[in-house]
N, C-alpha and C positions, 0 to 999 in steps of 0.2 A: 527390454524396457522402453515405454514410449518415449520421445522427445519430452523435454521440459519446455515447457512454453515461459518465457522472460518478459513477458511483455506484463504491464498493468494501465487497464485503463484510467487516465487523467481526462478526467475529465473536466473543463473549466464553467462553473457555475456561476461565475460574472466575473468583474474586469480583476478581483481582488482576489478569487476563492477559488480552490484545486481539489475535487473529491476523487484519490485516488480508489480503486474497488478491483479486488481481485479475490481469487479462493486458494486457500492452503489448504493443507495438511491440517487434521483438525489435532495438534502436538504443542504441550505447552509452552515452547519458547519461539512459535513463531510471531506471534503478536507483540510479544516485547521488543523480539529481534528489531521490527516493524517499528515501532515506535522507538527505540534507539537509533534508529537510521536519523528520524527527525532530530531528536535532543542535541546528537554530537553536531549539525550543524543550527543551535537556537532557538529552534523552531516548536512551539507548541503546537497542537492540531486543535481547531476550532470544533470539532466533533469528531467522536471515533465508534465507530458500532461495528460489532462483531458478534457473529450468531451461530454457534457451533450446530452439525448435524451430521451424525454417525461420525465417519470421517473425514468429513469436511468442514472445513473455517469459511464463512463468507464475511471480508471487509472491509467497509467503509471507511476512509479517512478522508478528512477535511482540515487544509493548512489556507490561512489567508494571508495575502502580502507579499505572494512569492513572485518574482520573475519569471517573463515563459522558460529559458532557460534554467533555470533552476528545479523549474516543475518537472521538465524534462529529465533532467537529469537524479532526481529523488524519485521519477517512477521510474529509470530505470534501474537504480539502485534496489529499489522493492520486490523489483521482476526477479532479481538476483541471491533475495536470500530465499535459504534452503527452507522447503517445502511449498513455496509458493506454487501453484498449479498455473493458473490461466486468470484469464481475466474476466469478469460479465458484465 
């Protein structure tokens, strides 16, 4: 089995807003898993898009207000749940 790749890219879209973007498993509880990382720590996402194809998930999140560190550490929390693949 190949490595899992844990990484998601954060990318910072101005001084306020974090568009994380990575590809899972295209299986119904990773998207929620994904947006439960946010909720338990208060956090709404400014936008979320997610485009399923065959068996692959590709998506988009957007949280605004966050600390570098915090960014940091909610993508790497993303990286980590199951089915997550890689990042684009």
């Amino acid at each position: 089995m190949p490595a899992r790749s844990t990484a998601v890219l954060a990318l910072k879209r101005n001084s306020s807003t974090v568009r994380y973007c990575f590809e899972a498993d295209a299986e119904p509880g990773v998207l929620p898993r994904a947006l439960e990382l946010l909720a338990k720590r208060g956090l709404v996402p400014a936008r979320v898009f997610a485009q399923a194809d065959a068996d692959q998930l590709s998506v988009e999140i957007e949280v605004e207000g966050l600390a570098a560190e915090t960014a940091e550490h909610v993508g790497r929390c993303l990286g980590e749940i199951v089915g997550v693949r890689q990042t684009f």
